[in-house]
N, C-alpha and C positions, 0 to 999 in steps of 0.2 A: 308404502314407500320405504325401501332400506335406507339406514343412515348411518354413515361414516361406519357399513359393516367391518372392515378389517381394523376399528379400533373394538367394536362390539362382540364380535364374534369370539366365541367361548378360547378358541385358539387365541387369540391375541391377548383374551384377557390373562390367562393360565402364564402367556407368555412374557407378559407385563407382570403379574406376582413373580416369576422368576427375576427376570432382570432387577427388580426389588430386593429380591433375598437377598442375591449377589450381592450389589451394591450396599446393602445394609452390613452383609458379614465383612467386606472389604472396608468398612466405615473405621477410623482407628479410635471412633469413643464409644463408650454404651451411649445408648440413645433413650429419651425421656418420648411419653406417649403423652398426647398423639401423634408422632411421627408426618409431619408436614412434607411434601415433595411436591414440585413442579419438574414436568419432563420439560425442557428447556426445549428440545429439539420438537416436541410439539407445537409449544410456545412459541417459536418461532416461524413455523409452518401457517400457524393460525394467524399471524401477521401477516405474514405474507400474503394468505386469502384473505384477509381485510383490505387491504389496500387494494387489492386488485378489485374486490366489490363497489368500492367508494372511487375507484377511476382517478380524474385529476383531483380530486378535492379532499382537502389534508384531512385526518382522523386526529381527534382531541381525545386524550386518554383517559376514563372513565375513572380514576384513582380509588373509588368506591369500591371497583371490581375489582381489586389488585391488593392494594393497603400492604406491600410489601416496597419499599423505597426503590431496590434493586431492579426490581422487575417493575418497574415505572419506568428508571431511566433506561433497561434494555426495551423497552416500546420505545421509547422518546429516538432510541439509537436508530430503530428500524426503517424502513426508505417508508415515507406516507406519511407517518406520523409525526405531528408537532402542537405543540403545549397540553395545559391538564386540567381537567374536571374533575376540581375538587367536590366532596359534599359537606365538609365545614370551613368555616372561614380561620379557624386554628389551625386548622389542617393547612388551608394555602399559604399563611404565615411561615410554617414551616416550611416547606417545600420549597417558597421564595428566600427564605432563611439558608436553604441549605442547598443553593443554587442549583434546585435540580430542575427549573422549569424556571423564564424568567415570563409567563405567560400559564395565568393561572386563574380560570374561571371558574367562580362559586357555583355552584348549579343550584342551589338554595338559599331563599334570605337568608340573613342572620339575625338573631336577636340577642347576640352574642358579645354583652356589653366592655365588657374585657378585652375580647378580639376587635371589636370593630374600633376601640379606644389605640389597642395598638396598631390598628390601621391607619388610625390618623394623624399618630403619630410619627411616623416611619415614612417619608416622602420614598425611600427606593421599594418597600412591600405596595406604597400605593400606586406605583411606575406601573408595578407585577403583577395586578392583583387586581380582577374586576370583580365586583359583586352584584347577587341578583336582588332585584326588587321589582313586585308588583303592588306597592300599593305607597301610598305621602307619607305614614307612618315610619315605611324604614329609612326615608329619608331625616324625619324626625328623629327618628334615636341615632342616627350617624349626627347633623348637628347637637343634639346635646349631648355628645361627646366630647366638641373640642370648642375651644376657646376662639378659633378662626377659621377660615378657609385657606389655610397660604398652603394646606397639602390636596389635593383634589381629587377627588375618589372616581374611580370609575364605574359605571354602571350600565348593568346590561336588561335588559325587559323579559320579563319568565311569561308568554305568552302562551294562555294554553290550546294545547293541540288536539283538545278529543273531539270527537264526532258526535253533532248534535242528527239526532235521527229520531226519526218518530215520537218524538218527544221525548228523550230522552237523551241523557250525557254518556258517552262510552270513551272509559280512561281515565287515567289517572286524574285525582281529584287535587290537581295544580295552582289555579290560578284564578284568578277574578279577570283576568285581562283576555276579552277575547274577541271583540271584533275590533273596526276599526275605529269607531270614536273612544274606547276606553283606552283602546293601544293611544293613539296621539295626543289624548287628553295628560296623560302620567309621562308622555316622550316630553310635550310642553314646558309640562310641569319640573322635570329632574335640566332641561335647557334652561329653563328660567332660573332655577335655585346657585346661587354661587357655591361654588368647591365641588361642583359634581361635573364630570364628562358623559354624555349619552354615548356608549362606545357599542353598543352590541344586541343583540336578541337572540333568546333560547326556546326554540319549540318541539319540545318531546313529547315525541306518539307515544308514548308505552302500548297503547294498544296495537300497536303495530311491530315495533321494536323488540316488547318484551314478552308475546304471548306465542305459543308453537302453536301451530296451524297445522302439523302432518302428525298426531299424536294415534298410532296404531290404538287398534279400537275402540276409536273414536270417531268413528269417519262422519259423522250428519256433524258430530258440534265442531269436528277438524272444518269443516265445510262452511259452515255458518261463520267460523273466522275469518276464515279468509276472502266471506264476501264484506266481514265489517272492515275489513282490513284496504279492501279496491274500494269501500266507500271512506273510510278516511283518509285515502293518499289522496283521493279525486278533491274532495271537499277541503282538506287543507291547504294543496297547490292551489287551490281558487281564494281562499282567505289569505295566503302567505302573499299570494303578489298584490292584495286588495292593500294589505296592512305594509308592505313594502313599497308599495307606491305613495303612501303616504306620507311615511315618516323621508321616501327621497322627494317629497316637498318642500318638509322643514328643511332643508338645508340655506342657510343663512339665514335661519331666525335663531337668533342669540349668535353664539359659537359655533352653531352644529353644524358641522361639514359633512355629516353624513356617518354612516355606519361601519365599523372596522371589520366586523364579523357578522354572521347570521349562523347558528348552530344549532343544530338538528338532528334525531334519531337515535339507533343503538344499534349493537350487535346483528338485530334481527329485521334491523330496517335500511342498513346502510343504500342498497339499490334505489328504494322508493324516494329514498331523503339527498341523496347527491343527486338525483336527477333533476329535480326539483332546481330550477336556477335562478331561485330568489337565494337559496341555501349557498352559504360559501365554504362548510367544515359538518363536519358528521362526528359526532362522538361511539368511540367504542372502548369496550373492558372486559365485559363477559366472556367474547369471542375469544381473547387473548388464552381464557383457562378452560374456556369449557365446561360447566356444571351441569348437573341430569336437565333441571329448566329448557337447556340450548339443544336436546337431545333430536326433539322434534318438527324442524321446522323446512318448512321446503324452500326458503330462500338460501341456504346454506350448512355446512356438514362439517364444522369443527372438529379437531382431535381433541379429546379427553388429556386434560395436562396438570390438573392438581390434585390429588388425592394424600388423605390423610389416613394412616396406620395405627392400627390397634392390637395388642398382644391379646392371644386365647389366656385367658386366667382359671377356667374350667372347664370340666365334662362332665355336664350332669348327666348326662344320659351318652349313651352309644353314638346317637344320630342327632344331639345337640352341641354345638361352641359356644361357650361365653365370653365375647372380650370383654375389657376394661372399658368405661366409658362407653362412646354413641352418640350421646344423645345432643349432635350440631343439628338442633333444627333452624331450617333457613327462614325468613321473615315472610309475611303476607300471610295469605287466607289458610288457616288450618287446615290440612289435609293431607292423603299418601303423598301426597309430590314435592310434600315440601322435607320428609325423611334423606339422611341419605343414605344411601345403595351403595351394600358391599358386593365389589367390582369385583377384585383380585383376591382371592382365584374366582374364578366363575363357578356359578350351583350354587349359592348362597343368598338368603333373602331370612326379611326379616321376620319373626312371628307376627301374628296378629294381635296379641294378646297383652306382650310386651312393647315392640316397634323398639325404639331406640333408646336407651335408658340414661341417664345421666352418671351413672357409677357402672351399669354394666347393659351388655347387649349379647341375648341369646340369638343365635343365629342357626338355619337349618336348612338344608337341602340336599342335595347330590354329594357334593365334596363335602359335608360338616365333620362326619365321621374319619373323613382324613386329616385334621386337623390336629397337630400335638400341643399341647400346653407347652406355651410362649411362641406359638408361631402368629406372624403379624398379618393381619386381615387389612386388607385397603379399600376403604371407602372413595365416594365422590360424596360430594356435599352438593346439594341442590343449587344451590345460587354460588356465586362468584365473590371471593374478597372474603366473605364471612365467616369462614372456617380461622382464617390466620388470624383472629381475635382471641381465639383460643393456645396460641404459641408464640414463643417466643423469637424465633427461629423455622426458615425453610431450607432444606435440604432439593440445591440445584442437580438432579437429572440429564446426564449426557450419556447414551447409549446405555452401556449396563454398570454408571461407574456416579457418585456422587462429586459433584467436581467442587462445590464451595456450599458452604452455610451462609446465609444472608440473616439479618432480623427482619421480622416485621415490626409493623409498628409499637406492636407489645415491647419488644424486644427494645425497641429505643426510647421504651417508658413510657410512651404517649399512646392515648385513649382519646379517637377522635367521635 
């Protein structure tokens, strides 16, 4: 299956290094590498095929995928999308801080004794600001934090979403909580405890969301995915309404009125998780930028919209380039796919020998030998968000013209 060819194909990429040049030579500073850009007008294209994936049911913005402030609140602007998935509770503080989201769910406990102190401190971050828990413990280190309950935390249930099969767990290795007596047991529990609100529930497939299914030459284990894939959508909608029927039992034992949210999926699962109508909100990020990860999947065919530039620094050889730096490997399981791939110009890949180097990166193929010392190579970075760690600043992408500098998080000093 081809995907998203007229961003892949050798013309567009060739075409994309151009429109790069340009917009680099028309820039009026020298520029420090790694040269960070988002094409905005992809960026936004890929919004727009989000929401139409997820239909009526609003998209929560995956802030892990992004980690650039700017391009949060141009999602948040977007028609579909409303509030943010944080992945620390520092992280939501600020964002609540910096009124860019008044609606800001943790997607991970904390044990974040500082953060969750000035959480309970702050009656308007605790209005803003849900946090997850799956187990009495995080409830325990939120009260011995504060001296009362007169500010009251919210809290939402990190339920996990993998598929038990043959004996075995397939998915991300989340939670303790997963049928229905432990879901109600800890719902109980956090209704009973004063200063806490039960506001929510979080169940992320990753193995659905975040694994490509149409991975060219791949085809038996492409296959073998996407039957684990129709067996955990099947087996979750049968657990999500078991465990949603329950917890709209408790309603009027304690306070609980019932559930504000139910939030579910990613990028790669939005279809399987808005269908589902226990689910009231789907989370996405990835989708937004596009990483090699999202390259392969057959429920949908993003445009490529962040790439990072690297200058040639030498010519060892005739049919070798060297840039500077490389070496952003993406997180998870070691392997080719977690490299990233020099895009722009097209004919270029890495050796085998070296891959991606952290001071420098040989590169070789068709186009290497055209390459002049100090011309800028454009990678993509395997996963989404994690590249902007490495700068301080993104350089926003409209047609062939850089229209504004944004920081990332680096960039406003914080390290989340």
């Amino acid at each position: 299956m081809q995907h998203h060819p007229s961003a892949s194909s050798s013309i567009a990429r060739n075409q994309l290094a151009a429109r790069l040049r340009e917009a680099v030579a028309a820039w009026p500073e020298p520029l420090s590498t790694p040269v960070l850009v988002v094409d905005v007008d992809a960026f936004d294209a890929n919004a727009t095929d989000l929401a139409r994936r997820a239909a009526t049911k609003p998209i929560r913005v995956a802030s892990k995928s992004i980690r650039v402030p700017a391009l949060v609140s141009r999602a948040l602007a977007a028609d579909g999308f409303a509030g943010v998935l944080a992945y620390t509770l520092a992280e939501a503080l600020w964002l609540a801080e910096q009124d860019l989201s008044d609606d800001v769910v943790v997607a991970y406990p904390s044990v974040d004794r500082a953060a969750l102190a000035a959480l309970v401190a702050s009656p308007r971050a605790a209005s803003r600001i849900t946090i997850m828990v799956d187990d009495v413990a995080h409830l325990d280190l939120v009260d011995s934090l504060r001296a009362s309950t007169a500010v009251p935390v919210r809290v939402a249930l990190d339920v996990d979403a993998g598929l038990r099969w043959a004996g075995q767990m397939v998915g991300p290795k989340r939670s303790p909580l997963y049928d229905v007596g432990t879901v109600t047991s800890l719902a109980r529990t956090v209704v009973d405890r004063p200063g806490f609100h039960l506001v929510g529930v979080m169940t992320y497939e990753g193995q659905v969301a975040g694994v490509p299914d149409a991975v060219p030459h791949q085809r038996a284990r492409s296959a073998v995915v996407r039957r684990l894939k129709q067996l955990s959508v099947a087996q979750l909608e049968v657990r999500r309404t078991a465990i949603g029927e329950a917890l709209d039992a408790l309603r009027g034992y304690g306070d609980f009125t019932g559930l504000e949210f139910w939030n579910a999926g990613g990028s790669g699962s939005i279809e399987s998780s808005a269908a589902d109508p226990v689910v009231t909100e789907v989370t996405a990020g990835s989708g937004l930028l596009a990483p090699t990860l999202f390259d392969h999947y057959r429920s949908f065919s993003p445009t490529p919209a962040a790439f990072f530039g690297l200058p040639v620094t030498r010519r060892p050889a005739a049919d070798v380039a060297t840039v500077h730096g490389g070496g952003l490997i993406a997180s998870g399981p070691t392997g080719a796919d977690r490299a990233p791939t020099p895009w722009a110009p097209a004919g270029l890949s890495l050796t085998g020998l070296e891959g991606a180097g952290e001071v420098q990166t040989p590169l070789v193929g068709t186009n290497a030998g055209s390459l002049a010392i100090g011309d800028l190579v454009w990678f993509r970075h395997a996963k989404s968000g994690e590249p902007f760690e490495h700068g301080r600043s993104v350089l926003l992408l409209q047609g062939e013209r850089f229209v504004e500098e944004v920081p990332t998080y680096r960039g406003h000093g914080l390290a989340f």
